[in-house]
N, C-alpha and C positions, 0 to 999 in steps of 0.2 A: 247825731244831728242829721237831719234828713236834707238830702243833695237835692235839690230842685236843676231842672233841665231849663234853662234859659230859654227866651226864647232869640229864635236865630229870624235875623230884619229882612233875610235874603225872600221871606214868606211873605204875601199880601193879601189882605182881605179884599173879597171881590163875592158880589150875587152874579150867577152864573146862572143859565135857564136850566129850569127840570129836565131830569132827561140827558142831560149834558156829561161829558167823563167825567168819572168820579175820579176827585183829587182826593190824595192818602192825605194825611196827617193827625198827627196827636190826636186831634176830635174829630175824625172820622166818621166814626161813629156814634154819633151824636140821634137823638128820636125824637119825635113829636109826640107827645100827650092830647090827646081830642079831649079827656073828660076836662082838664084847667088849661086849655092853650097854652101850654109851656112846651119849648124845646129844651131835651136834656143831656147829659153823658153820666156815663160814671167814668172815672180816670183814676189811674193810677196817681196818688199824690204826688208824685215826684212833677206831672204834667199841669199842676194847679196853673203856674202862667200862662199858658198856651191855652188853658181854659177858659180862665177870664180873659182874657186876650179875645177868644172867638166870640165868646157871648157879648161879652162889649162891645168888639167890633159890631155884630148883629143886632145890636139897639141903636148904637149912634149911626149906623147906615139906615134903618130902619126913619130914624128920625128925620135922619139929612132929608131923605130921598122926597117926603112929601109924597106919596105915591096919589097917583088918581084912580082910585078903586072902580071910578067910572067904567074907565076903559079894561079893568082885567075883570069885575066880577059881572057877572049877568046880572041884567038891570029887573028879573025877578028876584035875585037873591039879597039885591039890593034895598028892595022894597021888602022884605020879611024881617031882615035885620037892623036896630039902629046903631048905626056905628059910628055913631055922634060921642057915645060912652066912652070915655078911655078910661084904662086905669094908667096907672104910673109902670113904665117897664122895672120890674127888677130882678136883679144878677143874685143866687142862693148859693152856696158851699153847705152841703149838709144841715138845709136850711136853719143858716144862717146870713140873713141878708148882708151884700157886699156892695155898695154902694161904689167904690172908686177903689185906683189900685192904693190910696193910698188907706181905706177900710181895709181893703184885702192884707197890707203890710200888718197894718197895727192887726188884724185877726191871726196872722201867721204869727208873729212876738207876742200876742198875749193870752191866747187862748192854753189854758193848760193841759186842755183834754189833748192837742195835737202833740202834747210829749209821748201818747201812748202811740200816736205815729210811724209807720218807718215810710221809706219810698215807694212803696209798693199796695199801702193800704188802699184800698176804693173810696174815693170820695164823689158825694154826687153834686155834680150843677148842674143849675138849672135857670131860664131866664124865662122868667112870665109876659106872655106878650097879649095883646089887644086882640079879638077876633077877628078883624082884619088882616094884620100882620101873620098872623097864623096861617090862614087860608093862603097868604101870598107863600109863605114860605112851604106848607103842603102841596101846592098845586102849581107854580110858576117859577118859584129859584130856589136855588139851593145856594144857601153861602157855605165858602169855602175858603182855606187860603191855600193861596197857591205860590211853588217856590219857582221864582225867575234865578235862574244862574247867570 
C-alpha cells in the first residue's frame, strides 16, 4: 500500500515576484511548457497531495486575483493577442483530469493501474492555464508555498 506524505498546514501558498528566493518544497521544481501553457512536475507519488495542493492553489489564486493585465503586459503585446479566450483551468495526474480533491480521492481508490504503484513511482501534473496566466507566471511571479514556523 503506498504511504502518501501529508501535507503539513505549517506551508502557505503565496505568488512571490520573479526573481525572488527560491522556496524549497515538494514542487519545487515545478516547469513551464511554452508549446500548451501548462505549468508541470513530475513527483514522486508518495508527494501527489502536496501536488494538487500547489496546482490548485495556483488556479484558485489565479482566479481570485482578477489580475489587470493592463498594467503588467505591454500595451503592444496587448494589442497582438486576444485574451478575451479562456479556456477552463485544468489540474492532470498522468493525464488524467483531476477536477477537485474529492476527483483526486475517488482516482487514488479506483484507478487499478495505481496498484502497479509504489511510493516512489513518477507521476506527472500538470495545470493548463490561459495565455495570460502563463505569461504572469513566466515573467512576474513565481507561486510558491512557503513554511512560517
Amino acid at each position: 500500500m503506498i504511504k502518501f506524505i501529508p501535507l503539513d498546514d505549517r506551508y502557505s501558498f503565496y505568488f512571490v515576484e520573479s526573481g525572488s528566493t527560491q522556496f524549497e518544497h515538494p514542487v519545487s521544481n515545478y516547469y513551464l511548457k511554452l508549446n500548451d501553457f501548462s505549468i508541470n512536475a513530475i513527483l514522486s507519488f508518495k508527494w501527489v497531495f502536496w501536488g494538487f495542493h500547489f496546482f490548485d492553489s495556483i488556479s484558485k489564486e489565479l482566479q481570485k486575483q482578477e489580475h489587470d493585465f493592463a498594467s503588467v503586459l505591454d500595451a503592444e503585446i496587448r494589442t497582438r493577442w486576444d485574451f478575451s479566450k479562456k479556456i477552463e483551468r485544468e489540474i492532470s495526474i498522468n493525464d488524467v483530469k483531476i477536477a477537485s480533491w474529492e476527483a483526486l480521492d475517488s482516482y487514488l481508490k479506483s484507478d487499478s493501474s495505481l496498484q502497479l504503484f509504489d511510493e516512489n513511482t513518477k507521476i506527472h501534473i500538470r495545470l493548463q492555464l490561459n495565455l495570460d496566466e502563463f505569461l504572469l507566471l513566466s515573467n512576474v511571479y513565481t507561486p510558491a508555498l512557503i513554511l512560517f514556523s
